[in-house]
Backbone bond lengths (Angstrom), bond angles and torsions (degrees), N, CA, C in turn:
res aa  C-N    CA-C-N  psi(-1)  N-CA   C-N-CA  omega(-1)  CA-C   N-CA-C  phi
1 X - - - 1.438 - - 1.534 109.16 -
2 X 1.678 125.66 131.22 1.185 121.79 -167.50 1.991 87.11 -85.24
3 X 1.517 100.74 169.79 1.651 119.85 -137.89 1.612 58.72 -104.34
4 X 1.366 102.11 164.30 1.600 133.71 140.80 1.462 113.83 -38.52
5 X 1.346 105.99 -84.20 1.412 126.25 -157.46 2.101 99.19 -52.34
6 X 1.985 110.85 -34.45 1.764 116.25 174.75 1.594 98.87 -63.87
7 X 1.089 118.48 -48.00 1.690 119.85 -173.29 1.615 109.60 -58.91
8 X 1.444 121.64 -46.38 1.139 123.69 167.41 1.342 129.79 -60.44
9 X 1.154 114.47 -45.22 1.772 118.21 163.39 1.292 135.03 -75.74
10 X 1.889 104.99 -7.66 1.001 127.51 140.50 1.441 128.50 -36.44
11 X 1.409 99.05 -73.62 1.471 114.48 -179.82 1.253 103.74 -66.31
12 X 1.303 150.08 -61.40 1.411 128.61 176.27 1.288 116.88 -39.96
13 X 1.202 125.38 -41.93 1.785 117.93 173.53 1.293 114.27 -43.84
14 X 1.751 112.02 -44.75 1.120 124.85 179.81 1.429 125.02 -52.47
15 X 1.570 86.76 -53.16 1.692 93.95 169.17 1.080 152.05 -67.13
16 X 1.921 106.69 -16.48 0.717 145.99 140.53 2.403 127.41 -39.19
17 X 1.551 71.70 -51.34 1.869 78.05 -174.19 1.863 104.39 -92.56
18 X 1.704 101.86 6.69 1.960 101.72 -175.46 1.621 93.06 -91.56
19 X 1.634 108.97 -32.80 1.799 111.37 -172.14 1.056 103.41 -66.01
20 X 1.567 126.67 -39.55 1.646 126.07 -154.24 1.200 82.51 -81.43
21 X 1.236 130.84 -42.96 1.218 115.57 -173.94 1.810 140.81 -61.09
22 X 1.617 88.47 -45.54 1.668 91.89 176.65 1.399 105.89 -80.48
23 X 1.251 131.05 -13.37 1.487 114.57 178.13 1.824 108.15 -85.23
24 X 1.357 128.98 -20.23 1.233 124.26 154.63 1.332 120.12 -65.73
25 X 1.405 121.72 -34.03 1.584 120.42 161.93 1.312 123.54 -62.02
26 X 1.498 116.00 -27.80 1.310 139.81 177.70 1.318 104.45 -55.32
27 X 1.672 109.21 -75.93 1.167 122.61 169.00 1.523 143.31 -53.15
28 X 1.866 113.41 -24.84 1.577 122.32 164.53 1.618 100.51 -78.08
29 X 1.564 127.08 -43.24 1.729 120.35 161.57 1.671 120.32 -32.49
30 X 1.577 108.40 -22.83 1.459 102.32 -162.53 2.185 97.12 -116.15
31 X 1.319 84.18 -25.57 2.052 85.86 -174.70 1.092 103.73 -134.48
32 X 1.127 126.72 98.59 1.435 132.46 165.20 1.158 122.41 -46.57
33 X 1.605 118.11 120.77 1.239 119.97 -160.20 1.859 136.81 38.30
34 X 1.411 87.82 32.32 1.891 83.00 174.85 1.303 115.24 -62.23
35 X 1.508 124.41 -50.07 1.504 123.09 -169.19 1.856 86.42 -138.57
36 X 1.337 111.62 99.45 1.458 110.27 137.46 1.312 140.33 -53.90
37 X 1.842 105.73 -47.73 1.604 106.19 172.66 1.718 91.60 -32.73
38 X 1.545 95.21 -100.92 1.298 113.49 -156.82 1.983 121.46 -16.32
39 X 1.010 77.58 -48.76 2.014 97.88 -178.56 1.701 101.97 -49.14
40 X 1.400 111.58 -61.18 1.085 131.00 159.86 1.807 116.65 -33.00
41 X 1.474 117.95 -81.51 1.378 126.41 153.83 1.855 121.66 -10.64
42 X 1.384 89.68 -50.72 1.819 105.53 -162.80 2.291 84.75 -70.03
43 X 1.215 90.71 -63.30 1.837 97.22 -173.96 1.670 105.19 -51.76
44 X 1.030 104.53 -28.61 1.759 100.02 -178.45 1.689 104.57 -71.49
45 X 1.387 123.81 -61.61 1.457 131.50 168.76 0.869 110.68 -28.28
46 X 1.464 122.64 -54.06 1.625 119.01 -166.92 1.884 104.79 -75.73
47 X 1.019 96.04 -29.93 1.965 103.01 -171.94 1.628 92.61 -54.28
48 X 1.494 110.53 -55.87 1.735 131.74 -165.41 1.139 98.51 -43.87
49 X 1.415 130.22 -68.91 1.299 165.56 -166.01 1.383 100.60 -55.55
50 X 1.293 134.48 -46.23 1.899 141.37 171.21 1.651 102.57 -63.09
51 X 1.224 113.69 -51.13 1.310 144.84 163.25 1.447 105.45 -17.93
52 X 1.409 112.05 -99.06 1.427 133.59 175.02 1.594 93.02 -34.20
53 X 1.240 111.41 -85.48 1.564 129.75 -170.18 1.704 111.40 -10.27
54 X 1.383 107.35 -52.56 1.330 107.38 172.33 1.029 118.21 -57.38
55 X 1.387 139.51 -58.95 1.242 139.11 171.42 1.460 115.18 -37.31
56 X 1.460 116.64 -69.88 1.466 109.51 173.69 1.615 131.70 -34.95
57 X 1.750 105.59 -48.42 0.674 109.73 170.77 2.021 130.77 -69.43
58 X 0.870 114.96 -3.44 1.233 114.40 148.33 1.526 124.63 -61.22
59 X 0.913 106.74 -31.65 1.687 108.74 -165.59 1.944 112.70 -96.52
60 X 1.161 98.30 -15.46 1.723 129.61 -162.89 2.005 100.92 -73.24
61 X 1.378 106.94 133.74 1.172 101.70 162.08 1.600 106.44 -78.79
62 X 1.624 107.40 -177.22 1.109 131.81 -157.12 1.595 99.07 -92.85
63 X 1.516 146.64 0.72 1.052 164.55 149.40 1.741 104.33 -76.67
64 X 1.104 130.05 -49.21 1.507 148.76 -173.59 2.266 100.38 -70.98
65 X 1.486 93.03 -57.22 1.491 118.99 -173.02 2.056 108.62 -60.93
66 X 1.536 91.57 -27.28 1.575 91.20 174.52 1.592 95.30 -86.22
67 X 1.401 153.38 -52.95 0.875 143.38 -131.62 1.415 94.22 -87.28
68 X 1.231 132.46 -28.13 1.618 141.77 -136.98 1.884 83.32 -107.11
69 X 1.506 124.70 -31.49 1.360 124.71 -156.44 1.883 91.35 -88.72
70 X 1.156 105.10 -35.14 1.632 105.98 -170.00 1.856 97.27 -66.74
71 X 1.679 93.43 -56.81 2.067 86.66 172.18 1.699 113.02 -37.29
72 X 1.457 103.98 -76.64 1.481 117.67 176.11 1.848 103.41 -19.90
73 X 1.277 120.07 -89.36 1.739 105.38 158.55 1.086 123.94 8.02
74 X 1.742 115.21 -107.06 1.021 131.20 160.56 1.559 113.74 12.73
75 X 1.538 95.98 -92.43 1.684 119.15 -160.69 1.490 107.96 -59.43
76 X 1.774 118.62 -40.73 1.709 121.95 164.64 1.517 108.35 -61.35
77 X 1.040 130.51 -4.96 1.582 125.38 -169.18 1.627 104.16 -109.23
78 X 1.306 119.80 -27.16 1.586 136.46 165.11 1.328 113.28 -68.11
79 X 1.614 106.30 -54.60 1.255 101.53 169.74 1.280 142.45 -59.96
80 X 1.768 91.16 -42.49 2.262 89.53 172.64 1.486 107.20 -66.31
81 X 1.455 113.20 -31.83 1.400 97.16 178.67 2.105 131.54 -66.92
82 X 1.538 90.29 -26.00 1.193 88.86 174.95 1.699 118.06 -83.10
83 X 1.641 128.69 -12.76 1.402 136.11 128.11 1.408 143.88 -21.86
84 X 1.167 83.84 -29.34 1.476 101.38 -170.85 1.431 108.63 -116.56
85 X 1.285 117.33 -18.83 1.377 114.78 165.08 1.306 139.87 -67.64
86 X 1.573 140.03 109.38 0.984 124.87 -126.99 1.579 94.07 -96.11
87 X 1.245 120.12 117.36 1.517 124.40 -141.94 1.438 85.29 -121.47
């Protein structure tokens, strides 16, 4: 069973890779093509981050499994949008 304290530092990673993210979406919305790396970088984190997630979430109670499903959201809803952005 993953610990409290792995689920929690979990989610800060997470939260961590949703900021880097919308402020590079923020920023390819406003300058077309200034920094691809980075833009690029931000979509890779979040992929990593779905990645991991599964794993944890195997091990996760059903208190742990809601918190991890609302991230999961989140990070798929950043992502199609940053897909779809015509970057």
């Amino acid at each position: 069973m993953a610990t409290r304290q792995s689920v929690d530092h979990f989610l800060e990673q997470c939260e961590g890779a949703l900021h880097f993210a919308e402020f590079e979406y923020n920023e390819a919305s406003r300058q077309e093509h200034y920094d691809d790396e980075q833009f690029q970088n931000s979509q890779r984190y979040i992929e990593e981050a779905l990645t991991d997630m599964e794993r944890l979430y195997a091990s996760s109670n059903d208190q742990q499994r809601e918190m991890l499903s609302r991230m999961k959201q989140q990070l798929n809803e950043l992502r199609n949008e940053m897909t779809l952005l015509r970057h």
